[in-house]
N, C-alpha and C positions, 0 to 999 in steps of 0.2 A: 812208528807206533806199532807197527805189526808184530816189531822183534819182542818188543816187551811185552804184548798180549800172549804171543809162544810162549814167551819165558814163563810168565804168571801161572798161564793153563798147563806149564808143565811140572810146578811146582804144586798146583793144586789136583794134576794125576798121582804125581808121585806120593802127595801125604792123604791122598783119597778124600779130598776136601768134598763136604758136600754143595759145593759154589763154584764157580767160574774158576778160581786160583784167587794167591796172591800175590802184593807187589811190595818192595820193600819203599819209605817213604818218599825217596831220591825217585826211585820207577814211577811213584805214583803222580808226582811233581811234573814228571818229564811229561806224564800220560797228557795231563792237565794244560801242559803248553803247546800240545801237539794237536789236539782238539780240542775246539773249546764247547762241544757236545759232550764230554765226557763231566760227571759229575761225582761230587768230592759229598759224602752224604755221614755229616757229625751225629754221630751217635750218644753222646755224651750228655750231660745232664744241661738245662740254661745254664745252672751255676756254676760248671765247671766249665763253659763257653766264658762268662763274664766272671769268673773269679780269678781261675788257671791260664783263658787267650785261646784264640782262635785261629784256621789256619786265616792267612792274607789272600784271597781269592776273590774273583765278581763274581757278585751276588749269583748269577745265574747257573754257574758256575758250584756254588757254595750252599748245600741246604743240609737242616737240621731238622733230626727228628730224634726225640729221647728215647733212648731206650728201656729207661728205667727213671724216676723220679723221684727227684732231691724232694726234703730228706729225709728219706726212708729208705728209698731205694728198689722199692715195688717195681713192677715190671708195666709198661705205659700200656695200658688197655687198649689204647687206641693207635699203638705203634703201625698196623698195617693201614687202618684209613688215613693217616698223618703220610706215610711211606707215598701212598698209592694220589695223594693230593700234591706232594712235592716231585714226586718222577713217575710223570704220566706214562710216559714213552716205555713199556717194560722192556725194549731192547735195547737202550741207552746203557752204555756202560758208567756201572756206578762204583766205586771205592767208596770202603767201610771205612769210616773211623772213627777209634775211641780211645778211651788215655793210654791203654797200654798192649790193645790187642783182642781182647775176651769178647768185650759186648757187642766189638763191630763183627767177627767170628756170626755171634748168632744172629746179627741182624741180617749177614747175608746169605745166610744158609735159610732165613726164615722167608727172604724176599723173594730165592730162588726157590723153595716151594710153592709158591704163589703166584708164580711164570717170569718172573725177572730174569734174563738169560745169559744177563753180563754182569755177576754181580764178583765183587774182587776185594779182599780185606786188603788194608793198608798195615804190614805186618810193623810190630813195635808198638803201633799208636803214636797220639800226640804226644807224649810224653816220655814213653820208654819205658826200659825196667828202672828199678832201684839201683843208684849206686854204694859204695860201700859207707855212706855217710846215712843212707836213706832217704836222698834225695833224688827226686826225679829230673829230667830235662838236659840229662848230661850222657845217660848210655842207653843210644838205641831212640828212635823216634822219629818226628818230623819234627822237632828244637832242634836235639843234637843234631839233625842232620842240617841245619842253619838255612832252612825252607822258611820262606815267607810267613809269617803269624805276627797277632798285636797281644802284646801283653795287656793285662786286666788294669 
């Protein structure tokens, strides 16, 4: 576990991350089987949890906080006390994630202004980028990378 935490914190020196690092979603998977203190923390809307799938984790393991609110897409007012009621512990190491990369970025730059001290985006996101069809779930993610999740 220790290798991939260097590895994360040295990717998140080298692109001057304002957070801990990041891990790509295979890194983040391994994190998750190696401690089961470390927390996997959906950023993503309820409806793209229950429309799009979510990852396959115990519960304790697995917490959701929006970032922004379907549908509109407004920013969740209450992102920091929702944050601060699901990951007590601010030295728990936590992995961002959202569909593609962007919203878990600021939610851990947001949580480590706030004293979170191990905060780590989950690069790709659940989804990934777009492929040349313009579908997601095929280049880049935790799908493509064929990580545990339940379809909607």
């Amino acid at each position: 576990m220790k290798e991939l935490i260097d590895k994360a914190k040295q990717r998140g020196l080298e692109q001057n991350l304002p957070y801990a690092g990041a891990v790509t979603p295979e890194e983040a998977y391994l994190l998750l089987q190696a401690d089961n203190s470390v927390i996997l923390l959906d950023v993503r809307t309820n409806a793209e949890r229950d429309w799009v799938g979510r990852v396959n984790l115990p519960e304790e393991q697995h917490k959701a906080v929006q970032w922004s609110l379907y549908p509109d897409g407004t920013p969740n007012p209450d992102f920091l006390m929702q944050l601060q009621s699901a990951v007590i512990n601010k030295n728990a190491t936590i992995l961002f994630l959202c569909r593609s990369g962007v919203r878990s970025r600021h939610g851990a730059k947001l949580a480590t202004e706030h004293g979170y001290t191990a905060c780590f985006d989950i690069l790709q996101g659940f989804e990934g980028d777009k492929d040349a069809h313009g579908h997601r779930k095929t280049v880049g993610g935790w799908c493509s990378a064929d990580l545990p999740w339940l379809g909607a």
